[in-house]
C-alpha positions in Angstrom: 29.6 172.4 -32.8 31.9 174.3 -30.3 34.3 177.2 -31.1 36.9 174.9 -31.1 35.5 172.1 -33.3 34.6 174.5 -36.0 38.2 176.3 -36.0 39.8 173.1 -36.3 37.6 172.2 -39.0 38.4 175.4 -40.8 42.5 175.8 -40.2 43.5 172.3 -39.7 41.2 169.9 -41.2 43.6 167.4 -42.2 45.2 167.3 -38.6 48.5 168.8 -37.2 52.2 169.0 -37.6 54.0 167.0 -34.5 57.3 168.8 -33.7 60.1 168.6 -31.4 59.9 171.3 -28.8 63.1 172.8 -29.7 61.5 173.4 -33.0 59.5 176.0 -32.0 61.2 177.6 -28.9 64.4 177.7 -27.2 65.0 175.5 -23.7 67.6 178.2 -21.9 69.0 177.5 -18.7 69.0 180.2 -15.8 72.0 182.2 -14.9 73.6 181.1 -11.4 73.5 183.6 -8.2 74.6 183.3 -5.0 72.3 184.1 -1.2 74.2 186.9 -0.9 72.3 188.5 -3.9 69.1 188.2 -3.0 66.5 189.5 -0.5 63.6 187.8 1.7 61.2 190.2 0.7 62.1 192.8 -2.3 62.3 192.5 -5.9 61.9 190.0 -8.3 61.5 186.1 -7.3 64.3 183.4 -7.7 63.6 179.8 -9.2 66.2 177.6 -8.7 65.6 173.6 -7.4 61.9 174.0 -6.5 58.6 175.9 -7.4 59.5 178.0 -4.0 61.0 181.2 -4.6 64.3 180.6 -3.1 64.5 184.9 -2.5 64.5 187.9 -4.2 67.1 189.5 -6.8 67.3 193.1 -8.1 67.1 192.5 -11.7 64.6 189.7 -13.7 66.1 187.8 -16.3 62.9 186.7 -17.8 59.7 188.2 -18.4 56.2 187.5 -17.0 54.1 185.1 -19.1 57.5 182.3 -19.0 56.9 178.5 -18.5 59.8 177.1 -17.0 61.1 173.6 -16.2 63.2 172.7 -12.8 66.1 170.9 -13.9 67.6 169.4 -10.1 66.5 169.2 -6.7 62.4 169.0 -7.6 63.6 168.1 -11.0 60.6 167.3 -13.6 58.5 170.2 -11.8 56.5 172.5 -14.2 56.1 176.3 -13.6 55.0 179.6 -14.9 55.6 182.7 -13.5 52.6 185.8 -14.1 55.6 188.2 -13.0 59.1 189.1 -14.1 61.5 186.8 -12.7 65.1 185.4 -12.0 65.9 182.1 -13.1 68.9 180.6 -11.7 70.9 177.7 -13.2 69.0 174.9 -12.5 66.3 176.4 -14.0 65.1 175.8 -17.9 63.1 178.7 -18.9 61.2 178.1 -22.5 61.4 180.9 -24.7 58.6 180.7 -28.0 58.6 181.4 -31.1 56.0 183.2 -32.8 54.7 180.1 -33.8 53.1 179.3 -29.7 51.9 181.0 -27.2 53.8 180.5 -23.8 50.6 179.5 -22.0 49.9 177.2 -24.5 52.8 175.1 -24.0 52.7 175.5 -20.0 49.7 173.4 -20.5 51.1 171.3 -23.0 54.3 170.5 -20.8 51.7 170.0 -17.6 49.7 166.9 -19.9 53.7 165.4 -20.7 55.4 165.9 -16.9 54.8 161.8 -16.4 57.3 161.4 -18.8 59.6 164.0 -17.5 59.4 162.8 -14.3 60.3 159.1 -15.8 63.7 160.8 -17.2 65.0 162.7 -14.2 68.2 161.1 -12.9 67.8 159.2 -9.5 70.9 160.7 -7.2 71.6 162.1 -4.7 70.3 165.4 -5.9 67.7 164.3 -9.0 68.5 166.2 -12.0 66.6 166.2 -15.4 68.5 167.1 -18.8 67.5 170.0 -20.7 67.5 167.3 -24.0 64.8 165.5 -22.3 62.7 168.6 -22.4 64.0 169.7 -26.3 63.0 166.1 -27.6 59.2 166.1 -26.5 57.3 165.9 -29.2 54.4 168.1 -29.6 51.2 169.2 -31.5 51.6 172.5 -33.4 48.0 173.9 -34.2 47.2 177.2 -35.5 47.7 180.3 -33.2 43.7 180.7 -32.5 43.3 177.1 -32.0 45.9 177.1 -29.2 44.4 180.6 -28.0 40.8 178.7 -27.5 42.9 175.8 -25.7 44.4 178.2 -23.1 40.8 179.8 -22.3 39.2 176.6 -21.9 42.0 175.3 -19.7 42.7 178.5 -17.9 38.8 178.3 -17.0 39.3 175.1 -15.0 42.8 176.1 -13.1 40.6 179.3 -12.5 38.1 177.8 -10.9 40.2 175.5 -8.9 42.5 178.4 -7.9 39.5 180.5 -6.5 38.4 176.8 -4.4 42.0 176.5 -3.2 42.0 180.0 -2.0 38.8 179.9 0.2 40.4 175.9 1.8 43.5 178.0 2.4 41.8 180.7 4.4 39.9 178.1 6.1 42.8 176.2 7.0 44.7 179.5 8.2 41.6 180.2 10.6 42.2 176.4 12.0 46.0 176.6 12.5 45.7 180.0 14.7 43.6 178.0 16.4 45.4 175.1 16.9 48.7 177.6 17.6 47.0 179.4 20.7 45.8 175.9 22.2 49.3 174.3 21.9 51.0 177.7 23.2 48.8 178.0 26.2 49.2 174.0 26.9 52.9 174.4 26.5 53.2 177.7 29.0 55.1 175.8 32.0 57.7 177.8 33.8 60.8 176.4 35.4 62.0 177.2 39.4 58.0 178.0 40.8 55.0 179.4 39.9 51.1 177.4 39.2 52.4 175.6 36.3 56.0 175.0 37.5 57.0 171.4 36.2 61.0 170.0 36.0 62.7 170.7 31.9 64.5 168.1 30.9 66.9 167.5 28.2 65.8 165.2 25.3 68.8 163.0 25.5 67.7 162.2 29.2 64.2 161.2 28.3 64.6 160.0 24.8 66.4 157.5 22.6 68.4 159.8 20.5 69.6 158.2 17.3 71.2 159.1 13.9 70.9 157.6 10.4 73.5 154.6 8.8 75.6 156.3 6.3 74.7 155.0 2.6 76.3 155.2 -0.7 73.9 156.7 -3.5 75.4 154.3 -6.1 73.4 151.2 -4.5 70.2 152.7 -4.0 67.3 150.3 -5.7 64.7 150.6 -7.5 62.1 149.1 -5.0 62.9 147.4 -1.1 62.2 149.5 2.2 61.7 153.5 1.6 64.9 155.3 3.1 63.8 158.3 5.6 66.3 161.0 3.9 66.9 164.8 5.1 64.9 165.9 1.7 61.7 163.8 3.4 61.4 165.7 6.4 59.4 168.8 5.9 58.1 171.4 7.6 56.2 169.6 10.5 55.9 166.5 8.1 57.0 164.4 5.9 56.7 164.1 2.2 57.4 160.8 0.0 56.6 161.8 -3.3 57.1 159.6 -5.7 60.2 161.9 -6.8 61.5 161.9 -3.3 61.5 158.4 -2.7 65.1 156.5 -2.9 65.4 152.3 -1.5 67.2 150.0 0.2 67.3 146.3 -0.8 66.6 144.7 2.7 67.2 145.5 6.6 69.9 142.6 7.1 72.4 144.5 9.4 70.5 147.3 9.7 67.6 146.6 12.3 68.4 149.4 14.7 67.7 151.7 12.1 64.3 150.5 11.3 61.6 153.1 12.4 58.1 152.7 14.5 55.0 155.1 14.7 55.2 158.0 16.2 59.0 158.2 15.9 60.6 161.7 15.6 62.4 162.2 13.0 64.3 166.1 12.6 67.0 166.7 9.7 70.5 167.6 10.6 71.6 170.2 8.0 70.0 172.3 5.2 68.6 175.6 4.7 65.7 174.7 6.8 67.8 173.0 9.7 65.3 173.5 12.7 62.3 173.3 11.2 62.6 170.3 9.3 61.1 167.7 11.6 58.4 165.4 11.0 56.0 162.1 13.1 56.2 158.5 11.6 52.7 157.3 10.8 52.1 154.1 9.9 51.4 154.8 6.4 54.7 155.6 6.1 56.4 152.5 7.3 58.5 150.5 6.4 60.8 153.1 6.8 65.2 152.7 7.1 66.8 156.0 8.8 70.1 156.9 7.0 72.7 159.6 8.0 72.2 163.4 8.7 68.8 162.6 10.4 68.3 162.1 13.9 65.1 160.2 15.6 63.8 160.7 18.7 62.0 157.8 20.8 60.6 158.2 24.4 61.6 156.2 27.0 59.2 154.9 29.9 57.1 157.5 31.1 57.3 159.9 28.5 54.9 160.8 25.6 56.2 160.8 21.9 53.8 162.7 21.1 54.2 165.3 23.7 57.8 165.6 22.6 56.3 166.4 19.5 54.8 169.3 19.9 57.3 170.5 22.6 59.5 170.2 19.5 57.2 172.5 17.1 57.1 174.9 19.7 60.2 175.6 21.0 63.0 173.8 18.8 62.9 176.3 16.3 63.7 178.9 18.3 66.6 177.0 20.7 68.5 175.6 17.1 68.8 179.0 16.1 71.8 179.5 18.7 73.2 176.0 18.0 73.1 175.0 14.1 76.2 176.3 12.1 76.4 179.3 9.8 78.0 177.7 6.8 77.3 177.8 3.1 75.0 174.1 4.0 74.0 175.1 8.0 73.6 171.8 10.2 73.1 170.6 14.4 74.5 168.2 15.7 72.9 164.9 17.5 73.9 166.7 20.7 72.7 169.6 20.2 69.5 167.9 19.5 70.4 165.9 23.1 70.7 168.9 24.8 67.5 170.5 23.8 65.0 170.7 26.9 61.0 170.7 27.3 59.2 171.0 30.5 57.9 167.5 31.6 55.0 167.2 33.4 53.7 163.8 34.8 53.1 161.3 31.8 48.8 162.0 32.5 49.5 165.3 32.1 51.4 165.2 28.9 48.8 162.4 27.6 45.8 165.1 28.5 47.9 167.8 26.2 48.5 165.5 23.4 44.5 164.5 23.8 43.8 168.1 23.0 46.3 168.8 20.1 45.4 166.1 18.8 41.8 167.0 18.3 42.9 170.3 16.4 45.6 168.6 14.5 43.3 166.8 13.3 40.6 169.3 12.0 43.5 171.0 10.0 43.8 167.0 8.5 40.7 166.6 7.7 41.2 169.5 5.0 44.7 169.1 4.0 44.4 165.1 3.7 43.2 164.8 0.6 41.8 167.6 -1.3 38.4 168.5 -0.8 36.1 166.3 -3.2 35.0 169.3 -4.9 38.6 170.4 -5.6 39.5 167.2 -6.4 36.4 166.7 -9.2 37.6 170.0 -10.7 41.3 168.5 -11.1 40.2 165.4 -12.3 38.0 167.6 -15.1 40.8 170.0 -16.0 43.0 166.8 -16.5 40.3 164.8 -18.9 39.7 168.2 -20.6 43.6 168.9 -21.4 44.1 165.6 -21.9 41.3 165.8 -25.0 41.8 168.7 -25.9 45.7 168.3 -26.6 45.4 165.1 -28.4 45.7 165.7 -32.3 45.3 163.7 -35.5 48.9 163.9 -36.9 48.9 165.3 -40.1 49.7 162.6 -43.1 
């Protein structure tokens, strides 16, 4: 008989009490601040819309040891934080009572986010009400049954944590790599010199093209996946399940309809200039709405070669160009007027030959986890899973 069996047998023979959460702790919501507030690198980290620190503030308003729930944007997303923190107003921190430990119900609320997830508001910005997290209803063991529960679980996100870290140094190695390739490919100078080639703007050798404007109110349920700005990632593109949003059919709409190997780059956000992304097939079929452009070669010019002109330099050239409001954005022609050098097309097929090889050995580790990792999740799940399920007590 494990540890676990045998205190269960001795506190809570009979089973457990279910509760609501807000029985046993207090669902608060974050107090609101403003950019101007915070810093990129000092003090304690922000949670707003995301698990991504959105900055730095002076002063923590929780402590460390906090599970907390993100109420809009990544709405339904679980975290905990091992250091003071700041927790802004889309941000539902969970406060215990003596009666549970905050790790214990980090774990618990992990083993319930399906159903979170299947209450969070579909808008344009997804939200989740704090209600929906009150109402769960939970199992309330003894203390040093839920204190065995957090060791056993903690074990497995331990281990998992430690096999992350070594893929992520790995994968570091392999994208320096990749970097200095796709620098030294991309060195081309402009008016002479060994690798002197012409630069050309993008609207000359590209299709430049912005989304259809769309009303939130008709999105559907399911039809073709809409290509939105919160897609469009960091060098790629992300259709979570949360992310996704449809349209009902492409009757009027055909021009808007996307192809592998399309660019696609968003027009405004915090992240305007680095949010850019490559259609794969996997993705498709795909409708592009407003506030994100795509780019498609014309005769004689690579796609792909504009790609990786456009992680290299774009960045840097939008910098100059996007606007310095309170939601920054380009404009389609700034995005025209951006240039890359262009070889001849068998010279940009011979770079994209070469970046494609190390683009892909980053893939094959961050395209699907590692089986190992994987295995480890799938046990941490099936363990939680068992471990959290209680006989209610009659």
């Amino acid at each position: 008989m494990t540890k676990l069996e045998k205190l269960i047998e001795e506190l809570c023979p009979n089973g457990v009490e279910y509760v609501k959460l807000s029985d046993v702790a207090k669902v608060e919501r974050g107090k609101r601040v403003v950019k101007e507030q915070l810093s990129k690198e000092t003090g304690f980290p922000v949670f707003q819309n995301s698990l991504t620190s959105m900055g730095y503030h002076s002063e923590s308003n929780y402590p460390a040891g906090t599970a907390f729930v993100i109420g809009a944007g990544a709405a339904g997303e679980i975290g905990y934080s091992s250091v003071d923190f700041w927790a802004a107003d889309d941000c539902f921190p969970i406060v215990c009572s003596d009666k549970m430990l905050n790790r214990y119900i980090y774990h618990m609320i992990l083993w319930k986010k399906p159903l979170l997830v299947s209450k969070v508001r579909k808008a344009s910005i997804p939200r989740l009400s704090r209600t929906v997290i009150e109402d769960l209803l939970i199992p309330l063991p003894p203390i040093p049954i839920q204190e065995e529960i957090v060791r056993i679980l903690d074990n497995f996100t331990k281990l998992t944590a430690e096999l992350e870290e070594k893929l992520n140094a790995e994968l570091e190695a392999r994208k320096k790599q990749y970097e200095y390739y796709r620098d030294s490919l991309l060195k081309f100078t402009q008016g002479g010199g060994v690798n002197d080639c012409d630069w050309k703007p993008l609207g000359e050798i590209a299709e430049l093209l912005s989304g259809f404007p769309f009303d939130s109110s008709q999105f559907t349920d399911k039809g073709i996946r809409l290509m939105r700005g919160m897609n469009v990632k960091r060098g790629y593109l992300d259709f979570s399940e949360s992310n996704n949003r449809y349209w009902n059919d492409y009757h009027g709409l055909e021009k808007y309809s996307l192809a592998e190997n399309d660019i696609v780059i968003a027009m405004d956000g915090s992240l305007v200039g680095k949010s850019f992304g490559l259609v794969s097939s996997c993705h498709l079929p795909l409708l592009l709405v407003q506030r994100v452009a795509r780019i498609r070669a014309k005769v004689n010019y690579n796609n792909r070669y504009i790609y990786y002109c456009i992680t290299n330099f774009f960045p840097n050239y939008i910098e100059s160009q996007k606007t310095q409001g309170a939601v920054p954005h380009i404009s389609l022609k700034d995005i025209s007027n951006f240039k890359i050098p262009v070889p001849p097309l068998p010279e940009q097929e011979r770079i994209v030959n070469i970046l494609d090889h190390f683009d892909k050995l980053c893939n094959d580790i961050t395209e699907g986890l590692p089986a190992e990792i994987e295995a480890r999740r799938k046990q941490y799940e099936y363990y939680r899973d068992k471990l959290l399920t209680f006989k209610a007590l009659s």
